[in-house]
C-alpha positions in Angstrom: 33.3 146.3 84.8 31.6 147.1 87.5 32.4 149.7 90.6 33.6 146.9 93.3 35.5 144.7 90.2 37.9 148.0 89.5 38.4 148.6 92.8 40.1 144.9 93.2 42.0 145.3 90.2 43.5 148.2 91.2 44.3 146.8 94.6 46.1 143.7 92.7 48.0 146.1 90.3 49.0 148.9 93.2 52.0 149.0 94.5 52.7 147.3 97.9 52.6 150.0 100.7 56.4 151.7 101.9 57.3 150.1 105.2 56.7 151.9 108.6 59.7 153.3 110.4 63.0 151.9 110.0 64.5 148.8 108.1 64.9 145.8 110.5 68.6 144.4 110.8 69.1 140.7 109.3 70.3 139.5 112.7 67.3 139.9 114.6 65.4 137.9 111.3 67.9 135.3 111.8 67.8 135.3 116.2 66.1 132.1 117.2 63.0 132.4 118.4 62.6 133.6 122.0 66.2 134.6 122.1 67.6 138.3 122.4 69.8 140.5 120.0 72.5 142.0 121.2 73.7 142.3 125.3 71.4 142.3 128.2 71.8 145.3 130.1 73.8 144.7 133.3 73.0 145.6 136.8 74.8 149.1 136.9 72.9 149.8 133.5 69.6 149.0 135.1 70.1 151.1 138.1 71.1 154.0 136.1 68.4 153.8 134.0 66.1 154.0 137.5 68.2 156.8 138.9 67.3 159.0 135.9 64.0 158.5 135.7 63.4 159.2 139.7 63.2 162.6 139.2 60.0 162.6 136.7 58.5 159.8 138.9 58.6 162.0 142.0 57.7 165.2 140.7 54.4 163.2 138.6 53.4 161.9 142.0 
């Protein structure tokens, strides 16, 4: 067997690699396509979001 030959069939008997980061949930496997999980932040969520990032904006400025 030559070099390249064992290097396959170790790749066909190794294991599969561990996944990266954390498991997925099953609902967003089973969302349709295009369509979001969970709620949409709301308007007051948005805003907050921008008022707490103000600060680092100005002071990267």
């Amino acid at each position: 067997m030559t070099g390249a030959a064992a290097l396959v069939a170790l790749a066909c008997y190794a294991p599969p690699p561990a996944p990266i980061g954390p498991p997925v949930p099953d609902a967003v496997h089973r969302a349709p396509l295009g369509e979001a999980v969970g709620p949409a932040p709301g308007r007051a969520d948005v805003a907050a979001a921008i008022e707490a990032v103000a600060p680092i904006r100005r002071r990267h400025r």
